[in-house]
N, C-alpha and C positions, 0 to 999 in steps of 0.2 A: 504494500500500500504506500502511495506518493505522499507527498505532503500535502499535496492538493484533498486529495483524496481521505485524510487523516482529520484534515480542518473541515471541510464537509460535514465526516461523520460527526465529528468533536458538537458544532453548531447544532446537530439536528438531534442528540442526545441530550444537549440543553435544554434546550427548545421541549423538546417531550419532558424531560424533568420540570422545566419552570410552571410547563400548563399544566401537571397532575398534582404537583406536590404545592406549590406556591399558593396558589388558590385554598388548598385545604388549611395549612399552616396562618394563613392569613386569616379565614374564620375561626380558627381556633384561637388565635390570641385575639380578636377583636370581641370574641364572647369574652374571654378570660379578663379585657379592659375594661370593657362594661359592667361585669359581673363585681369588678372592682371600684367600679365607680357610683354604681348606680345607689349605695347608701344615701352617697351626698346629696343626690336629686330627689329621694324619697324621704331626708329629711325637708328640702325647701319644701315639702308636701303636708310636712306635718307629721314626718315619721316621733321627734321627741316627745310632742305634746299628749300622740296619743297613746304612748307607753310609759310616759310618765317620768324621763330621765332628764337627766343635765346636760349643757353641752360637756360639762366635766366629765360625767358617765358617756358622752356621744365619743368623745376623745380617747377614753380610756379603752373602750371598744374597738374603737380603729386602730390602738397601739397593741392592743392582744391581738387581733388579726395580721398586723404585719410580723408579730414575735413569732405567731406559729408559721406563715406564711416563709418564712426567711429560716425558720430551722428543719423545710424541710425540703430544702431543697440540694442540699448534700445527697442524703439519704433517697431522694425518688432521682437523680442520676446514677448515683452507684446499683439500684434497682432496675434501671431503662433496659441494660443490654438482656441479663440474666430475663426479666421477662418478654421484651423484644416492645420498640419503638411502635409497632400497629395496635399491641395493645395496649401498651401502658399511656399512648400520650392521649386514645378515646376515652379510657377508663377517668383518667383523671378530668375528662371536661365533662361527661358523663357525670362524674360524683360532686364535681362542685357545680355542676345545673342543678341538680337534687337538693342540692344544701340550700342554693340561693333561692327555690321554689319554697321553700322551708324557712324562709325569712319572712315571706308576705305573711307566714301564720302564728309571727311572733306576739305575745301579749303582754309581756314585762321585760325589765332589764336583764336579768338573769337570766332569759332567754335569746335574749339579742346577744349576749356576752355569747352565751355558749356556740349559737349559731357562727358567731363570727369567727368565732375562735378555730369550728372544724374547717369553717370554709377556708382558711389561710394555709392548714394542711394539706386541702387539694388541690389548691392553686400553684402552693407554690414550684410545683416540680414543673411545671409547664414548658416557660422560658428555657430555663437552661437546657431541659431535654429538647426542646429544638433546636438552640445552639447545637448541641451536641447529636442529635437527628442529620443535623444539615453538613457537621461537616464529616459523613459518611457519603454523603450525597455528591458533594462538588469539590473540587482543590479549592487550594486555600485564595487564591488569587480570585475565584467566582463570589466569596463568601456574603464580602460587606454588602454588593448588589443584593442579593438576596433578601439578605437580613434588612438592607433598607427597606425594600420592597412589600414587606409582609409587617416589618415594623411600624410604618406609613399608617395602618392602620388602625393604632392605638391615637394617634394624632386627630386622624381622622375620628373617630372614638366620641376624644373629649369634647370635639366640635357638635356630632350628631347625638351623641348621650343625649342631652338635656333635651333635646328634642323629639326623640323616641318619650321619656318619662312625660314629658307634656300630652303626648299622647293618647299614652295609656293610663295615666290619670282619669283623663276625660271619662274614662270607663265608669269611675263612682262608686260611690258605697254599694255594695253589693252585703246584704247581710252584717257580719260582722267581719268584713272585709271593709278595710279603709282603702281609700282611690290608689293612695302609698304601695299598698301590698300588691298590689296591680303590676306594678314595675320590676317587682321581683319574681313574684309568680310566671309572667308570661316573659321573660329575659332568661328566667331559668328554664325554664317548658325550651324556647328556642335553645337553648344550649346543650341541653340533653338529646334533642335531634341531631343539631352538629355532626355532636361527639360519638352518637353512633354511628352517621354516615360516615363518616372520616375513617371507621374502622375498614370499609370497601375500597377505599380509594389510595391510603398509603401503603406502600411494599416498602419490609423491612431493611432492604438493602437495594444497591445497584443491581447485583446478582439474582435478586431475585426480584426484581421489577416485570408484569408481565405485560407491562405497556413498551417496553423492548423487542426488537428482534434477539434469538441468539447471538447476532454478532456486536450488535451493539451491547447486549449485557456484556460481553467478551470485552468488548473496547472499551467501555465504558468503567469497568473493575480494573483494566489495564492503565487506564489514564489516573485514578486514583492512587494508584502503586508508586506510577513514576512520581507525581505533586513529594511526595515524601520522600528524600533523599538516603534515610538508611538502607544500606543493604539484608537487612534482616529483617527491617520493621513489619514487612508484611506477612511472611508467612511466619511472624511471632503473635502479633495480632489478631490473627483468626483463631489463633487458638489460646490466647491471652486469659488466663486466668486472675481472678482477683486476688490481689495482695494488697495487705497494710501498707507496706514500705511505700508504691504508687501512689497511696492517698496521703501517707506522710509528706510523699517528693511535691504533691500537688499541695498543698498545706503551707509549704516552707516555700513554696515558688514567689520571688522577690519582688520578679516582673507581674505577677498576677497581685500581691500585696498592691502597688502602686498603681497598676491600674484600676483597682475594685476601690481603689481610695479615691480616683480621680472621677470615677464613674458615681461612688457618692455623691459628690457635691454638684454632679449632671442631674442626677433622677432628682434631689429635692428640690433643683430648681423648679423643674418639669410636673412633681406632683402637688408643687404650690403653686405653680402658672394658672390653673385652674382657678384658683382659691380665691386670687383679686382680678382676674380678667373682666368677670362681668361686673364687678364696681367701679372698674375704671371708664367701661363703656355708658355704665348707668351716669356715669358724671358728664357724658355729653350731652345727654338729654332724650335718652331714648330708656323706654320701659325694660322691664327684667326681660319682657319676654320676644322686645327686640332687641335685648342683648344678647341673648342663643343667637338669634340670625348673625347680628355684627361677629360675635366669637369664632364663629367660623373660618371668617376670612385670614386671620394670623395662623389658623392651626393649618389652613390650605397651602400658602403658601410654604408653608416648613416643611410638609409634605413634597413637594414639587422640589425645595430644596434637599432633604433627603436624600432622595431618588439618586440626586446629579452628584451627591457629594458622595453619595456610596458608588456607584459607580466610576469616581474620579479615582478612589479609593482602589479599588480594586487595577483599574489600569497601570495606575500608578507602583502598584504591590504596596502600599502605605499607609498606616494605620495611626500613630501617634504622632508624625509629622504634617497628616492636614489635618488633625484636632486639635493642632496648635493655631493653626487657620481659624477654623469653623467656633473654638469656643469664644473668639476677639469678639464677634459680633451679639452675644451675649454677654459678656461683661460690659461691654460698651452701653449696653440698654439698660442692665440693672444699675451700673456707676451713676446715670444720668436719672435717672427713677427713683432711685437709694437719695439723692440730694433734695434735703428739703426747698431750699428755693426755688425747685421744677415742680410746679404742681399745674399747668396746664393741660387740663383731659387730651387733645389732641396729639399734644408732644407726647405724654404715656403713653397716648394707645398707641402712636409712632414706633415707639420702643417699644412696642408689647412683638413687634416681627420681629426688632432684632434678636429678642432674648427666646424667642420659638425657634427659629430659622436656627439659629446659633446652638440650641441644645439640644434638639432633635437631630440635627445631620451631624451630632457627635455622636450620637449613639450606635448608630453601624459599623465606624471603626472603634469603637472599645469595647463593644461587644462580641466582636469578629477576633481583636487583637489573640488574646488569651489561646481561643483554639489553635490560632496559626501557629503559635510559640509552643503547644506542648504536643509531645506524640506518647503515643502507647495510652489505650483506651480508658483504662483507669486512673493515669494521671489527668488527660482532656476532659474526667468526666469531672474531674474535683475543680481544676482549677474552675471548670466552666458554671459551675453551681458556686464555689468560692467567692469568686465575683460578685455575682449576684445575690448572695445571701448579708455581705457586705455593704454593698450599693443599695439594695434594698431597704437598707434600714436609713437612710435618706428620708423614706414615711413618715419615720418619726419627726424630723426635724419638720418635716412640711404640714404634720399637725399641728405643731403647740408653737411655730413661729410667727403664724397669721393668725393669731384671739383676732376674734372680731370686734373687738372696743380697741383696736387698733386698727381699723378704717374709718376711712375709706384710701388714707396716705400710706401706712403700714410701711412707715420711713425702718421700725428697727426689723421687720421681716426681709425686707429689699436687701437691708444690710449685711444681713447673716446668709445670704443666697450670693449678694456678691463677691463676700468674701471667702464661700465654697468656691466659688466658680475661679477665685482667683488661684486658690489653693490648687485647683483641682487644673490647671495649665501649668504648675511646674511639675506636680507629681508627672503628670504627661511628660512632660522634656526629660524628667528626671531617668523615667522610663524607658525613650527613646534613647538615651543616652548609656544605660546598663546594656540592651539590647546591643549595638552598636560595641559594647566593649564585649560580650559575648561572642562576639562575631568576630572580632579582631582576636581576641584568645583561642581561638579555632585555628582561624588561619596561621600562629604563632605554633602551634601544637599544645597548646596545653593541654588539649582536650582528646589530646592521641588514644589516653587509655580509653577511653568510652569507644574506642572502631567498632562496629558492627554490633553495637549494642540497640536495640529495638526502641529507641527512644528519642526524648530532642535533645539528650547531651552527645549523639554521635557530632563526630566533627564536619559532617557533610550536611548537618539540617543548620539552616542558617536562620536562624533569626528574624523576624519583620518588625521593620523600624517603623 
């Protein structure tokens, strides 16, 4: 086979990958945003009044749902392979549709606690198992595209959320159904179909994809081989057994510390962008509920920017050198926002793109990063849930930094966001910079003893900066 002939097939195995799997992964984390979000919008319903809580208790709830959500996300990767990616990533949207159907029938606090609490355990293996789904799927250099692409939709998400809840509201007291329970009941029902369809549609590997010919599963498991530069990683892999050591190497990984630190201070901006969007829009002079309309427009655009910046990402092969790009335009919006003498609505809402555009199209390369940098399965599955069990807890900060007797300015939230965001640009460099000396101690031999060991310490897996 030519080369002509290799890039052909290469493109058109793509191409069938992105239209079976991308699509599916994409409703799957768009239930999973929602299902995530849609609290907030069933409180502006009156979820607190009619159960009787505080926003202190509303608070407290949201931070047990991210504690369980966040400690279980180690544990449902090191799970993924042992039960296999078709089942475990339905089972899990499947079990958190049920839980969140199981919300609209709450009647006190201590119900809402507990509900919230299981639903963080199902949610949380999601993400990372598709991180780590995908990059069984594509080389590393396809990744970020991807991941933007199906990430897109969580953006997308927080725009249409409130808008879906508007609607299903409208439904009304039904018995002892409040209009609130509405929004959970029928978001969870929808996500329970998903999650079983999805079981039809994903194949557990390349090899076994039956939307393949024979030759392209052949090419296809072949191109995946070459992406990874050990000489033994592959036929170690397929038969790769779990071990501690792997999860310890994943654990101790310096590069993944600094990234899951820098991706912290990204996701809190991101799950408080929500939180004053629509008060800032309300200060132009348009109703709450044509601020849902106007909220869209910033989260559209980040979306469209996404798209370009993961794809630039991947041309590129470069992960931490254009998030030192993409985060500037973000700090520039919260610096200018964060300053008490800006308080004109237009100039905010101005900067409400920079700081979308700017934290969203960072998330495809730091999200991607981590996978590229490790190999052998049990290490790729730790670092990749590591991250994110990390990063996630970012939730926290994005509850109790926005109290609402701290709008409609919310000058000392702005400040505590901008100065993640600043933090979270050198951990980047710092990152880029360990990476880059990894790579030059290779080339130097340090790294000679590790030859043909099944890993990312051989001296031929290089690094992405």
């Amino acid at each position: 086979m030519n080369a002509r002939e290799r890039s052909a097939l290469t493109r058109r195995i793509i191409l069938k990958l992105d239209l079976r799997i991308l699509p599916v992964l994409t409703l799957l984390f768009l239930c999973s945003f929602l299902d995530r979000t849609n609290v907030g919008n069933a409180k502006t319903y009156g979820l607190e009044k009619d159960l009787g809580i505080t926003d202190h208790q509303y608070d407290t709830g949201l931070a047990v749902y991210y504690a369980t959500y966040i400690a279980s996300e180690i544990p449902s990767n090191l799970i993924l392979k042992w039960v296999s990616p078709r089942i475990w990533l339905p089972l899990l949207t499947v079990a958190w549709g049920i839980i969140t159907m199981c919300l609209g029938f709450v009647r006190n606090y201590s119900g809402f606690m507990a509900v919230r609490a299981v639903l963080g355990v199902a949610e949380g293996g999601l993400l990372p198992g598709i991180i780590l789904y995908l990059s069984g799927m594509y080389t590393r250099p396809e990744m970020a595209l991807r991941i933007g692409l199906f990430y897109t939709s969580a953006s997308l998400s927080g725009a249409f959320g409130g808008l879906l809840a508007r609607g299903l509201t409208s439904i009304g007291r039904v018995g002892d159904l409040a209009p609130w329970s509405w929004i959970f009941i029928i978001e969870g029902l929808l996500t329970v179909g998903v999650g079983a369809f999805s079981y039809f549609l994903l194949p557990n590997t390349v090899a076994e994809a039956s939307f393949l010919r024979e030759d392209e599963r052949i090419f296809a498991v072949s191109r995946l081989h070459q992406d990874v530069p050990s000489r033994v990683l592959i036929e170690h892999s397929e038969h790769e057994r779990f071990q501690w050591s792997e999860v310890r190497r994943g654990m101790l990984s310096i590069s993944t510390w600094l990234s899951a630190a820098s991706y912290f201070g990204i996701l809190a901006g991101i799950y408080s962008f929500g939180l004053f969007l629509p008060t800032i829009i309300v200060e132009l002079g348009y109703t709450a509920n044509e601020a849902q309309l106007w909220s869209i427009i910033p989260y559209a655009v980040a979306s469209v920017v996404t798209v370009v910046i993961a794809l630039l990402s991947d041309r590129l092969q470069l992960r931490g050198i254009v998030m030192l790009f993409t985060l500037i335009p973000a700090i520039i919006g919260y610096a200018v926002i964060a300053n008490i003498g800006i308080s004109h609505p237009k100039v905010k809402y101005g900067m409400t793109f920079l700081m979308a555009t700017g934290m969203y199209a960072s998330v495809p390369p730091v999200l991607v990063w981590n996978s590229n940098n490790s190999a052998g399965h049990y290490k790729r599955a730790t670092t990749t849930a590591l991250q994110l069990m990390i990063a996630n807890s970012g939730g926290f900060v994005a509850t109790f930094v926005y109290p609402a007797k701290q709008g409609p300015q919310y000058h000392k939230g702005h400040t505590v966001i901008l100065s993640l965001l600043v933090g979270a640009w050198f951990l980047v460099l710092s990152n880029v910079l360990y990476c880059a000396k990894v790579n030059r101690d290779k080339r130097e031999g340090k790294y000679d003893r590790y030859t043909g060991y099944a890993d990312d310490r051989d001296p031929e897996f290089v690094m992405i900066l």
